[in-house]
DOTIVEX-537232 format. One record per atom (N, C-alpha, C): residue in one letter; x, y, z. Coordinates in steps of 0.05 Angstrom, whole numbers, padded with zeros to 5 digits, always signed. Atoms other than C-alpha are relative to their C-alpha. Example, Ala and Ser with C-alpha at 12.3 -4.5 7.8 and 13.67 -1.06 7.14 Angstrom:
BEGIN
a+00018-00024+00000 a+00246-00090+00156 a+00018+00024+00000 s-00016-00024-00001 s+00273-00021+00143 s-00015+00022+00014 
***
This chain:
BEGIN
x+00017+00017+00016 x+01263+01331+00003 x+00004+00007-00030 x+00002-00006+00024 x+01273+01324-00068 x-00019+00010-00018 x+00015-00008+00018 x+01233+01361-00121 x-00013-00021-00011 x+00013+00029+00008 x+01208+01292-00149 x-00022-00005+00021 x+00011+00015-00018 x+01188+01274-00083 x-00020+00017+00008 x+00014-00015-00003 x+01147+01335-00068 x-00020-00009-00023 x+00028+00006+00015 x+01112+01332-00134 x-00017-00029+00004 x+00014+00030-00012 x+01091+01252-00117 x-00023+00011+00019 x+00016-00001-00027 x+01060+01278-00055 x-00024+00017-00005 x+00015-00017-00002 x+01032+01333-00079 x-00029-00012-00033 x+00025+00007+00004 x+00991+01298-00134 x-00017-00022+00013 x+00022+00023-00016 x+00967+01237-00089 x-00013+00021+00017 x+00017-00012+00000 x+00941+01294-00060 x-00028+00005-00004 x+00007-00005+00026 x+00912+01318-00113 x-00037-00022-00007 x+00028+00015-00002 x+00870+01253-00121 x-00021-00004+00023 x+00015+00014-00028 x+00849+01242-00045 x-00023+00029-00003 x+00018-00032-00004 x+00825+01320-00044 x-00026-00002-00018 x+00024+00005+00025 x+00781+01305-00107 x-00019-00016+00006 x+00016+00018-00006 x+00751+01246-00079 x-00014+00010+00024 x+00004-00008-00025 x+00741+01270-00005 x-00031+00017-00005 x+00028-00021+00004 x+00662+01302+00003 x+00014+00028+00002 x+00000-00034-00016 x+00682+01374+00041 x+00018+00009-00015 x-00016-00014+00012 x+00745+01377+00001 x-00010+00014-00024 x+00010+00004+00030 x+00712+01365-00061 x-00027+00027-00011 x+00028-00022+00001 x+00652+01417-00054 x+00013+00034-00002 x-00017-00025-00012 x+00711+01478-00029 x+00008-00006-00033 x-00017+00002+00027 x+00749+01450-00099 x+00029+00002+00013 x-00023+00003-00011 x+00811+01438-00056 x+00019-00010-00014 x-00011+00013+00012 x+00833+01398-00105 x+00011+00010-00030 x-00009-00018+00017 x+00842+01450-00159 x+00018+00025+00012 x-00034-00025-00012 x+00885+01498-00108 x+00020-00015-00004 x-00027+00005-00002 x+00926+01443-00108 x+00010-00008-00034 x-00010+00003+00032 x+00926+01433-00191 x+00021+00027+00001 x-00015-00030+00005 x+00952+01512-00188 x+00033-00004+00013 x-00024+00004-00011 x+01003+01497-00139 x+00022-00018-00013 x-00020+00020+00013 x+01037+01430-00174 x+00009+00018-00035 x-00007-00026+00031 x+01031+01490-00243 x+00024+00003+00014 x-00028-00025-00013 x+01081+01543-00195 x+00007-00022+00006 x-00020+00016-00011 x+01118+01483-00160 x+00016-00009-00032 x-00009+00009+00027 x+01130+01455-00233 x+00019+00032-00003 x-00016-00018+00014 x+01149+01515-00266 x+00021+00020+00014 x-00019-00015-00018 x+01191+01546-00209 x+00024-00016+00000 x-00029+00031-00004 x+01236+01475-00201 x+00008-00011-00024 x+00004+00013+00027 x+01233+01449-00272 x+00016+00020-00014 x-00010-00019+00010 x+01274+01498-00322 x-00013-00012-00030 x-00009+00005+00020 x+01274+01443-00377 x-00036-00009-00020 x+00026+00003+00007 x+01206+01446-00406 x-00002+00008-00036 x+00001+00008+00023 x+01187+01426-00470 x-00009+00022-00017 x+00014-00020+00010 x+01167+01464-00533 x-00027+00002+00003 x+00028-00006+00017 x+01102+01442-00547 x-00013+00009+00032 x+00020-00012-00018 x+01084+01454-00471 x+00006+00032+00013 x+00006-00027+00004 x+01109+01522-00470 x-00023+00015-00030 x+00026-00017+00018 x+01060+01533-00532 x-00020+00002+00009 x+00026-00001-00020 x+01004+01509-00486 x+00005+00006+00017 x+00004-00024-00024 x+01019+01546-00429 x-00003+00028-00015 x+00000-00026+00009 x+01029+01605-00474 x-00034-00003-00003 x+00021+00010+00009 x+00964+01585-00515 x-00027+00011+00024 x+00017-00002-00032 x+00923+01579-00443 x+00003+00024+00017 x-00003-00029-00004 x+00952+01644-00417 x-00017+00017-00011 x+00010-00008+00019 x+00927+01677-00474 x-00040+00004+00000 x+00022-00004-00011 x+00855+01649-00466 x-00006+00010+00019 x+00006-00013-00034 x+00857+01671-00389 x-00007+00030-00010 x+00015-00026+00000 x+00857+01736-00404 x-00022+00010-00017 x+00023-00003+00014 x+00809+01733-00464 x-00028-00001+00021 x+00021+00008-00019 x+00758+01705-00409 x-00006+00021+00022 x+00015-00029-00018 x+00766+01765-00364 x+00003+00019-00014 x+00010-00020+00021 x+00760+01808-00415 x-00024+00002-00009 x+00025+00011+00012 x+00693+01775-00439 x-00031-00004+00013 x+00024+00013-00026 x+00661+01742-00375 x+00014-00009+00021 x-00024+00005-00021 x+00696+01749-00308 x-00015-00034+00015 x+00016+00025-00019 x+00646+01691-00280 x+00006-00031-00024 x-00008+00017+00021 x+00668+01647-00341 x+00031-00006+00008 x-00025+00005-00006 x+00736+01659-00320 x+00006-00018+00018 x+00002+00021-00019 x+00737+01629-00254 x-00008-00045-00006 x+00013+00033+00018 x+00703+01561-00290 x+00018-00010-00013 x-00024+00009+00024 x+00756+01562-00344 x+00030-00007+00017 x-00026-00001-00020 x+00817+01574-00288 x+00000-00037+00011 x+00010+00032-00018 x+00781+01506-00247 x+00013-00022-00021 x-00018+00028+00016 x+00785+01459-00308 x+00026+00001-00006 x-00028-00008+00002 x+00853+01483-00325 x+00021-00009+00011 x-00011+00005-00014 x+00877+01479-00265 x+00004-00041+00000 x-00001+00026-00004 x+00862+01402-00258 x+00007-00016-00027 x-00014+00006+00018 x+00885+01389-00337 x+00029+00004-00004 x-00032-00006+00011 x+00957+01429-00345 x+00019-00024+00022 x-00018+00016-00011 x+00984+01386-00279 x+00007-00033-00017 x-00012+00028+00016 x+00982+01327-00326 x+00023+00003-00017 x-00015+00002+00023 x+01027+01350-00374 x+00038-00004+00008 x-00017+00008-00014 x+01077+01344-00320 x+00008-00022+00015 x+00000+00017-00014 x+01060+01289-00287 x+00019-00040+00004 x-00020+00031-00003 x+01111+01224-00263 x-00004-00023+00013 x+00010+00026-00022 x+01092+01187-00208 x-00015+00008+00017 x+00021-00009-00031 x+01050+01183-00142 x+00016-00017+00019 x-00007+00009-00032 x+01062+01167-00073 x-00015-00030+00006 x+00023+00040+00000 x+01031+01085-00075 x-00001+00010+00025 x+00003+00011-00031 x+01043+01080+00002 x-00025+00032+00020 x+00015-00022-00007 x+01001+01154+00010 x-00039-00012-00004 x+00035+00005+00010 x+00933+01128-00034 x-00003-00025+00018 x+00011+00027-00018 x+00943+01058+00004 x-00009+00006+00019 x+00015-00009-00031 x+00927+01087+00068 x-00019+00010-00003 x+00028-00014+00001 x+00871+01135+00041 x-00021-00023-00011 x+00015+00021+00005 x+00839+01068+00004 x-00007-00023+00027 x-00002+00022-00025 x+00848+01022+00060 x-00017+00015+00017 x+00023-00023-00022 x+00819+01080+00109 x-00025+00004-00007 x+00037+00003+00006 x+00769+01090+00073 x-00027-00024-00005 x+00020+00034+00000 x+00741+01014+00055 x-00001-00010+00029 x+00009+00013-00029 x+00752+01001+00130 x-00027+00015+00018 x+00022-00014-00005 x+00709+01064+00141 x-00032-00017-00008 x+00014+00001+00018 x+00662+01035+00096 x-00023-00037+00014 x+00010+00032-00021 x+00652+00956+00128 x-00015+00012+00028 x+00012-00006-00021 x+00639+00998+00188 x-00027+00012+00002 x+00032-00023+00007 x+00581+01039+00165 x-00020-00018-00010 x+00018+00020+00010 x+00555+00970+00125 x-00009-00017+00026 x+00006+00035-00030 x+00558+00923+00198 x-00022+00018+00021 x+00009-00018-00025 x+00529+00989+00235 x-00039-00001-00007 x+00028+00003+00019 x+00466+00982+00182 x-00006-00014+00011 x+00004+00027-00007 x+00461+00909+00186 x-00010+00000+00020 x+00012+00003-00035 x+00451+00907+00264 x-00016+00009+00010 x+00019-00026-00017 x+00428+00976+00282 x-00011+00010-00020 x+00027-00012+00018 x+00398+01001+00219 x+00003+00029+00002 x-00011-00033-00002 x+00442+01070+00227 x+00025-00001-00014 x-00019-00005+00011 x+00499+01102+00205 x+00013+00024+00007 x-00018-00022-00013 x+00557+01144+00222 x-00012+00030-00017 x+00000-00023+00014 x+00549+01188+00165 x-00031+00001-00026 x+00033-00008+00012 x+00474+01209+00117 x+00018-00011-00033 x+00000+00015+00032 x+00475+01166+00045 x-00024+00000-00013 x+00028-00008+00026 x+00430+01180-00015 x-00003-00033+00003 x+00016+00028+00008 x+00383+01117-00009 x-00001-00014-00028 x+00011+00013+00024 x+00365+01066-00064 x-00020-00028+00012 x+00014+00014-00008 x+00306+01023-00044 x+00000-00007+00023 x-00010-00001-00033 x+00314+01033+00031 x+00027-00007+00007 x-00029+00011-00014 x+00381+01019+00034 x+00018+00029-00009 x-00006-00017+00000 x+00432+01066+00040 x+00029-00006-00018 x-00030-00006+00018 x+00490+01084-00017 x+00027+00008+00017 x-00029-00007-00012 x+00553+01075+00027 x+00018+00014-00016 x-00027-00003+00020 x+00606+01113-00001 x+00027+00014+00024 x-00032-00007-00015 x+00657+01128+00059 x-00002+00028+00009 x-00007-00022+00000 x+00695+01190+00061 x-00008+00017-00032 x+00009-00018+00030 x+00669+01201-00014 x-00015+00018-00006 x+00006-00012+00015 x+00637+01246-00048 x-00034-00008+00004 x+00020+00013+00009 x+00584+01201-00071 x+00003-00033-00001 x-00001+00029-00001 x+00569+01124-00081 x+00010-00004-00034 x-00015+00003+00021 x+00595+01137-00156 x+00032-00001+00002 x-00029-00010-00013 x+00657+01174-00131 x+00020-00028+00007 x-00016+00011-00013 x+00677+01119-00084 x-00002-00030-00015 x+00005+00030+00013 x+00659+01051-00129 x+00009+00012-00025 x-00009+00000+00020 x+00691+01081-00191 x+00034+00002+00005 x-00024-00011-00012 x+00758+01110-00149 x+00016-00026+00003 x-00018+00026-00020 x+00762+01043-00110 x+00012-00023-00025 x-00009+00026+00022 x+00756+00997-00181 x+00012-00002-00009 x-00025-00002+00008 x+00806+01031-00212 x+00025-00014+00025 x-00033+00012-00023 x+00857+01016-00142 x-00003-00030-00004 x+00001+00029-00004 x+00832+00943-00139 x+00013-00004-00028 x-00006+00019+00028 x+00841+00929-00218 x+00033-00003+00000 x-00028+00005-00003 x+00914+00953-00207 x+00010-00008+00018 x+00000+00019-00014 x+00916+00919-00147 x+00013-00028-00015 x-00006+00023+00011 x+00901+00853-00186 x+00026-00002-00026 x-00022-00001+00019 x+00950+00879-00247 x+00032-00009+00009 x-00028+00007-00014 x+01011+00872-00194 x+00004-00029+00011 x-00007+00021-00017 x+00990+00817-00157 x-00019-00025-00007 x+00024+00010+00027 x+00940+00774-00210 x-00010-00021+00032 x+00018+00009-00021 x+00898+00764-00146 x-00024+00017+00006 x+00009-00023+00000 x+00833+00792-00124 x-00001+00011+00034 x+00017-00012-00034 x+00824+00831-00047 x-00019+00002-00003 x+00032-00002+00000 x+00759+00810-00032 x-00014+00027+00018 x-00004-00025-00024 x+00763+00870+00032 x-00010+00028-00012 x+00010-00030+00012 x+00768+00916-00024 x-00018+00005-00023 x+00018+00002+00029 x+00729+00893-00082 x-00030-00007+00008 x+00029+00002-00004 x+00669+00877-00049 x-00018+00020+00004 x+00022-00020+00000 x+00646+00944-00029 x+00002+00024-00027 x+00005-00005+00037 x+00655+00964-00111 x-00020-00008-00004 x+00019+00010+00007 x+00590+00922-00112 x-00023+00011+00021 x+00019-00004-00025 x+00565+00937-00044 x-00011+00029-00003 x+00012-00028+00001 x+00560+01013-00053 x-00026+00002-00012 x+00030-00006+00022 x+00499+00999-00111 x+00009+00015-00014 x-00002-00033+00026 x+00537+01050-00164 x-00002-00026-00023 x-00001+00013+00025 x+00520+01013-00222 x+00020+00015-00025 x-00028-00005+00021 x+00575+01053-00266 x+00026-00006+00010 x-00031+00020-00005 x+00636+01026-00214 x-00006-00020-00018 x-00003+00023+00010 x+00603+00958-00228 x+00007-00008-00033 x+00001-00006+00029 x+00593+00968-00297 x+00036+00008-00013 x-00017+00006+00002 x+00666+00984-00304 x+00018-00015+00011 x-00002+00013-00011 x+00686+00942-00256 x+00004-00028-00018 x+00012+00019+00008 x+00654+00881-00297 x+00015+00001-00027 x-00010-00009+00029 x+00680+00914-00369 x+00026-00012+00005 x-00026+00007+00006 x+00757+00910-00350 x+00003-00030-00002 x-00007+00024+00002 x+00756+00835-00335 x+00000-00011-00027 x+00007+00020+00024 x+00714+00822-00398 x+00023+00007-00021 x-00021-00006+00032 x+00768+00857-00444 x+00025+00008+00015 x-00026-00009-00013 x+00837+00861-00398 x+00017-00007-00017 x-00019+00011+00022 x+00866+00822-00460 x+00002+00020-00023 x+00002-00005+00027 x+00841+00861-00519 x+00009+00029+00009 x-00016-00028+00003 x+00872+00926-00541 x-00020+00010-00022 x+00010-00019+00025 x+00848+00981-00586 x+00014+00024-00009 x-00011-00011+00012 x+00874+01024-00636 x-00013+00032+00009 x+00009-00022-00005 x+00871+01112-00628 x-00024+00007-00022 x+00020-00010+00016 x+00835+01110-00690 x-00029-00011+00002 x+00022+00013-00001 x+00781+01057-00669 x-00019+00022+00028 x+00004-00017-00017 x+00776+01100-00607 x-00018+00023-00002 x+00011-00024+00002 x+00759+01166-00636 x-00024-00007-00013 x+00030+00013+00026 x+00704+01123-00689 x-00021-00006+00033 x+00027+00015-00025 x+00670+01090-00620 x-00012+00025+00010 x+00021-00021-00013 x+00663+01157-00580 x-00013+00025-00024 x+00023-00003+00023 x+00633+01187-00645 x-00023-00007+00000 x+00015+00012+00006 x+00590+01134-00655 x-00021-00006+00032 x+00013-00002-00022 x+00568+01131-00582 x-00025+00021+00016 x+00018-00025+00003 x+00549+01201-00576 x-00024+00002-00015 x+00027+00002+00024 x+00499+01197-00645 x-00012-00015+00018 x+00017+00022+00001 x+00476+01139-00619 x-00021+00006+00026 x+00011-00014-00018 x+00467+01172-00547 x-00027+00010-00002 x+00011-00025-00003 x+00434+01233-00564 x-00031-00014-00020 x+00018+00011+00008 x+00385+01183-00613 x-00022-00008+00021 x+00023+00012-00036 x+00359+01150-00549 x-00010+00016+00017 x+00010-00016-00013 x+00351+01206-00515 x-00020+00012-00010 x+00020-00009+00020 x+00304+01228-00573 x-00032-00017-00002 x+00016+00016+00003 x+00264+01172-00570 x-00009-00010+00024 x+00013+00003-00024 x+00262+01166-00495 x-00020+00024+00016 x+00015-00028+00002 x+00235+01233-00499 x-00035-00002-00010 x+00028-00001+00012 x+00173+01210-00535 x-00007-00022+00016 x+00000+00027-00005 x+00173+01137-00511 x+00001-00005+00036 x-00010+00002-00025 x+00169+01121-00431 x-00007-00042-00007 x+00003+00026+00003 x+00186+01046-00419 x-00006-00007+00035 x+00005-00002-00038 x+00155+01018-00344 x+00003-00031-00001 x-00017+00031-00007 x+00173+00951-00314 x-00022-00003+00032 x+00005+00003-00029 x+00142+00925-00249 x+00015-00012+00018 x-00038+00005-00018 x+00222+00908-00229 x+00003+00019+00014 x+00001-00027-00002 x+00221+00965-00177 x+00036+00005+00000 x-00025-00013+00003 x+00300+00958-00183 x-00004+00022-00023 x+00017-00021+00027 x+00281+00982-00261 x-00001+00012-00004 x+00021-00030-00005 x+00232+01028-00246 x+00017+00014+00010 x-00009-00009-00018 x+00272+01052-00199 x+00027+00019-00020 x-00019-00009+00011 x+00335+01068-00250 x-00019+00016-00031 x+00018-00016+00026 x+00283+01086-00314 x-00012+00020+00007 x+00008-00021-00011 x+00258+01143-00275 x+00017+00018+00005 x-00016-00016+00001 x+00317+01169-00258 x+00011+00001-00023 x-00007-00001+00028 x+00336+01158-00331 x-00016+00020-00012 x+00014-00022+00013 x+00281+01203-00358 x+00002+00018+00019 x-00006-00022-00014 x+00290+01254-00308 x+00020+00017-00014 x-00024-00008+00012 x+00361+01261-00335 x-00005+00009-00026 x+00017-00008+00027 x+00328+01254-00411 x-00014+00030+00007 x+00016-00028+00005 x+00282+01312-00395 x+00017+00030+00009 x-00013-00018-00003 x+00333+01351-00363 x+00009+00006-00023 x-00008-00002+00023 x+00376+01347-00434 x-00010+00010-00011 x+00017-00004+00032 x+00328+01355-00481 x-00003+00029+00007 x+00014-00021-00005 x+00296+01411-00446 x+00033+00032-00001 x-00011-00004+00007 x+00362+01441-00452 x+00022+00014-00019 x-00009+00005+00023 x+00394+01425-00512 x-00027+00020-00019 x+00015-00013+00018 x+00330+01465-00547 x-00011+00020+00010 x+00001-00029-00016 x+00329+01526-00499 x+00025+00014-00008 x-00023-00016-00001 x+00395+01551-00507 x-00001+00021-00032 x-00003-00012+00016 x+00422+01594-00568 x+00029-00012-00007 x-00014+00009+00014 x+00481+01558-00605 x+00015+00023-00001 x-00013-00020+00012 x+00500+01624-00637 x+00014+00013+00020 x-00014-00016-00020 x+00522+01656-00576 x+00009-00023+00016 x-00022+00020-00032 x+00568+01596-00528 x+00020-00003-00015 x-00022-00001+00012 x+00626+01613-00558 x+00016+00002+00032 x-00012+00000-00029 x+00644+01627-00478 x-00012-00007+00018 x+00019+00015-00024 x+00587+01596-00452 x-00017+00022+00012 x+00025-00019-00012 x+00526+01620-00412 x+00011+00012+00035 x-00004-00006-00028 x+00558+01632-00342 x-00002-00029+00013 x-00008+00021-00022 x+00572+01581-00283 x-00035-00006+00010 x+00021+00003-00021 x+00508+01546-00249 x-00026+00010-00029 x+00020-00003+00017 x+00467+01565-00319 x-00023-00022-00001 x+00018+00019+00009 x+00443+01499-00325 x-00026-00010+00022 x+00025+00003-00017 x+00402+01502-00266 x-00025+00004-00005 x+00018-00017+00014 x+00359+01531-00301 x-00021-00021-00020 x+00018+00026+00021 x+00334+01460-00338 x-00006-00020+00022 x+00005+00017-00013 x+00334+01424-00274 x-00022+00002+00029 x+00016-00009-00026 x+00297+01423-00207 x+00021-00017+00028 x-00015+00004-00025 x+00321+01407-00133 x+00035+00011-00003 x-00020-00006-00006 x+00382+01442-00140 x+00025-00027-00024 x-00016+00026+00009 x+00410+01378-00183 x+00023+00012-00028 x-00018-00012+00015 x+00459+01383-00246 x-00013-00025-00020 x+00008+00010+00024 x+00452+01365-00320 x+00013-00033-00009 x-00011+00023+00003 x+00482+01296-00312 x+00002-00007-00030 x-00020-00002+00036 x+00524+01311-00386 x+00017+00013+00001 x-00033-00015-00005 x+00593+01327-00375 x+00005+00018-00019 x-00006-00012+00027 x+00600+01349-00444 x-00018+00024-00003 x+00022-00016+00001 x+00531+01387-00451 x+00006+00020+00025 x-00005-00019-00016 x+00539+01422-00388 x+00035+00011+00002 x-00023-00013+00002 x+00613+01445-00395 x-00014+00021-00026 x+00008-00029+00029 x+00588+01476-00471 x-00019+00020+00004 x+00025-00016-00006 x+00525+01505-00439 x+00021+00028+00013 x-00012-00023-00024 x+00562+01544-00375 x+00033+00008-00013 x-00028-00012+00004 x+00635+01550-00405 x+00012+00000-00024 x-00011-00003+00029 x+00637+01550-00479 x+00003-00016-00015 x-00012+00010+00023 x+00652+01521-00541 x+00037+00001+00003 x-00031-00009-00005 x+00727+01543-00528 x+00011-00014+00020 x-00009+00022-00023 x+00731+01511-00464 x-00003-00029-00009 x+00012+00031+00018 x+00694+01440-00494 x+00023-00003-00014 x-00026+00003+00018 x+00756+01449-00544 x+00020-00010+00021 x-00035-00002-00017 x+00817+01460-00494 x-00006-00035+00011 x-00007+00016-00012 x+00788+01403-00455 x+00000-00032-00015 x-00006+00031+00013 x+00779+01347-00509 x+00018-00011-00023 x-00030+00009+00007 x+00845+01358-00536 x+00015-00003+00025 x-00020+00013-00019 x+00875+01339-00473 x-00012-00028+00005 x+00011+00031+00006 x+00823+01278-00478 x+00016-00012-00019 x-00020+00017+00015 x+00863+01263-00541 x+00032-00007+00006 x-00036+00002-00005 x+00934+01267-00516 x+00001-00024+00022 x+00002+00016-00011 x+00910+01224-00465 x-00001-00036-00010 x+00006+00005+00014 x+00883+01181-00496 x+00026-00022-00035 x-00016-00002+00014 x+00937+01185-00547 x+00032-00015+00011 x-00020+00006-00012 x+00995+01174-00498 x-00005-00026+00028 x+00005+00026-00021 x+00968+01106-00460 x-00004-00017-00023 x-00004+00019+00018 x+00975+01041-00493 x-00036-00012-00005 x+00032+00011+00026 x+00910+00996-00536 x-00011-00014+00025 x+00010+00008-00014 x+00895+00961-00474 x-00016+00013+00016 x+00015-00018-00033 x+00876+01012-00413 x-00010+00024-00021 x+00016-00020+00007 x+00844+01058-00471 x-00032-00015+00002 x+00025+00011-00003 x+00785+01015-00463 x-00013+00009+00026 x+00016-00018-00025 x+00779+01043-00392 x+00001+00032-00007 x+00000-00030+00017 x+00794+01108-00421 x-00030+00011-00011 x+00025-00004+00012 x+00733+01106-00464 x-00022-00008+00015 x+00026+00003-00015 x+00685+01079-00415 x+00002+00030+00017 x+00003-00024-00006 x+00702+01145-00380 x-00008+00025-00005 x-00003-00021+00013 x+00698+01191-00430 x-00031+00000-00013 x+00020+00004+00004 x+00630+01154-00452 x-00025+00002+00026 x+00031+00014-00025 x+00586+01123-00401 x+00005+00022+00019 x+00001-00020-00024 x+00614+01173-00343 x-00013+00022-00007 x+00004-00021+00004 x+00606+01225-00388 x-00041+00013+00013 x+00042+00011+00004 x+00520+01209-00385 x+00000+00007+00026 x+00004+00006-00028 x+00520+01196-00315 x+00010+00021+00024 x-00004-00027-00018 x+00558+01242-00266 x+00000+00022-00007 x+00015-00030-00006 x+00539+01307-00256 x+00027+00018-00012 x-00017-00020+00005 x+00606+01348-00268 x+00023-00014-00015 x-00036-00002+00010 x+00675+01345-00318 x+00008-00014+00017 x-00020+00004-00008 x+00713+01353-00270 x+00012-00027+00021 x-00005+00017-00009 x+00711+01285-00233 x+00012-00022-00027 x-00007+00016+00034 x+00707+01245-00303 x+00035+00007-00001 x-00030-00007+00006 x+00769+01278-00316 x+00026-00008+00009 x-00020+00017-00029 x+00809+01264-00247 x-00002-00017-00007 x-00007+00021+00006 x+00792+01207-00263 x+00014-00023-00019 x-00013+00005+00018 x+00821+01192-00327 x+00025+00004+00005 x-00034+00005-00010 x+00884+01215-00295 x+00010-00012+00008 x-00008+00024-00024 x+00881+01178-00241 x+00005-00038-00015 x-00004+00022+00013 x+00872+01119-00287 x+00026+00000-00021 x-00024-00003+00017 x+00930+01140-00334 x+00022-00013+00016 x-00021+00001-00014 x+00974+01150-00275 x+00007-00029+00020 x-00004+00036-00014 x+00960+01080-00238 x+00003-00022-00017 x-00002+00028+00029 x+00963+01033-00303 x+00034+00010-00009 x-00015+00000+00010 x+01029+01063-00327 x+00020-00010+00002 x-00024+00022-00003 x+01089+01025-00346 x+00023+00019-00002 x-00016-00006+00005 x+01159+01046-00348 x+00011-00008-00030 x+00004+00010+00026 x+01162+01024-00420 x-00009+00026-00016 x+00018-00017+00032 x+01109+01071-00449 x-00008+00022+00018 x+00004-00018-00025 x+01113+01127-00391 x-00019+00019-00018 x+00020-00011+00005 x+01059+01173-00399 x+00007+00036+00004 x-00014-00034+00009 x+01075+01251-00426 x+00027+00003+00006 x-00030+00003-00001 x+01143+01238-00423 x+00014+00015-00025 x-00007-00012+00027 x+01153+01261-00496 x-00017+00022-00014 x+00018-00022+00007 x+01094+01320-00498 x+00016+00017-00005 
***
């Protein structure tokens, strides 16, 4: 088997492991970031300068980190692991994710018809108004309606059609951020945007963020929509987690961050600081927050004016919403790596 063909396999992988619940909890999906590193750099000879500076570069930090804070280390190794495989990255295995998409949306009809009739289910889903958040073999009902919108959109990109089979349970799950991007690509599949308009929006997003959160902090708004209610509650939840937060910590000292699992410490039931950004700077540094949103820019950087618009809904709205980086992230890959053309190949010239 060719070295090409190995790496293909080994990042569709890569994505299924990420998505998958049991994998996803072990971090299966970061042994296998380490592994496509050593497979790369064992098979590969011809490697570029600038990414021998960042491997050097990243080296370098590693050991700073167990020097500093061995429990920091481990944290820093994880995202790492699931950023450097990009800088290699060529293709995927289509006919590998087809089968794990397909398997899984057929999973998925089965668990919705089992409801319907019998009012059960193969497998336990976080409710939303008595109904239950299908999400498959996923993760979560975000996981699997943000995973699946991306396959469908490129779906329709190849074949300017839609699969109703597979686009219906993007709506059916109830994740209001699939739909929400879901709904986005159509409205703007034409328009493009520039890197510099890019970096001005998620700027201006953030301020604008962290305003609302300031004012939802003082301000509760109630509805007798119990959809609404239902999402404005878990909205200030999230708000109070932040805030409470953001004005506990000590600035002066997260130069390496507070340790792994710190932020539990603002939340209750065991939950997470639903702020990708905020919670990476809390538990793993200022240093880390760096490494990883210069590989946001290269991204970013190295995908054309069109599909940075899904780019930025990721890097924005996800950011708010799911609980950890490291999916956000996958995901941005995964979106890199399924939109790209042979035209404007993607880290080809890093």
């Amino acid at each position: 088997m060719k070295s090409s063909r190995v790496l293909e396999l080994l990042f569709s992988l890569f994505f299924i492991t990420s998505l998958i619940k049991e994998s996803y909890l072990y971090n299966i999906y970061s042994y296998i970031g380490i592994l496509i590193i050593l497979f790369y750099l064992l098979k590969f000879k011809n490697l570029s300068k600038i990414n021998i500076v960042i491997i050097y570069i990243l080296i370098s930090i590693s050991i700073f980190y167990v020097t500093i804070d061995f429990d920091s280390f481990f944290k820093y190794i994880k995202y790492i692991s699931i950023s450097i495989p990009f800088l290699f990255f060529k293709n995927l295995d289509h006919k590998l994710l087809k089968y794990f998409f397909y398997s899984g949306v057929f999973f998925f009809w089965i668990e919705l018809l089992l409801f319907l009739f019998f009012k059960t289910t193969i497998k336990e889903y976080a409710p939303f108004l008595g109904l239950p958040r299908i999400a498959s073999f996923w993760f979560d009902a975000n996981f699997f309606s943000l995973s699946l919108g991306i396959y469908v959109l490129q779906q329709y990109k190849q074949e300017n059609k839609i699969n109703l089979f597979l686009t219906l349970p993007v709506f059916l799950s109830l994740s209001f951020t699939g739909i929400m991007l879901f709904i986005l690509f159509f409205l703007l599949k034409n328009k493009t945007i520039s890197l510099r308009y890019s970096i001005v929006i998620i700027f201006l997003f953030f301020l604008t963020y962290f305003n609302v959160i300031s004012y939802l902090q003082k301000n509760r708004i109630e509805t007798e929509n119990p959809v609404i209610q239902y999402k404005l509650v878990s909205l200030y939840q999230r708000v109070d987690y932040q805030v409470s937060a953001i004005t506990s910590i000590d600035f002066k000292s997260s130069l390496i961050g507070f340790g792994s699992g710190y932020t539990k410490l603002f939340v209750t039931n065991g939950r997470n600081l639903h702020n990708t950004f905020l919670q990476l700077f809390i538990e793993s540094g200022f240093l880390l927050l760096f490494i990883i949103t210069m590989f946001l820019f290269f991204f970013l950087k190295k995908i054309n004016g069109q599909y940075r618009i899904i780019l930025l809904f990721y890097i924005t709205i996800c950011s708010i919403l799911i609980d950890v980086y490291s999916f956000p992230l996958i995901m941005l890959a995964f979106a890199l790596s399924k939109f790209k053309n042979e035209k404007n190949h993607i880290f080809n010239d890093l």
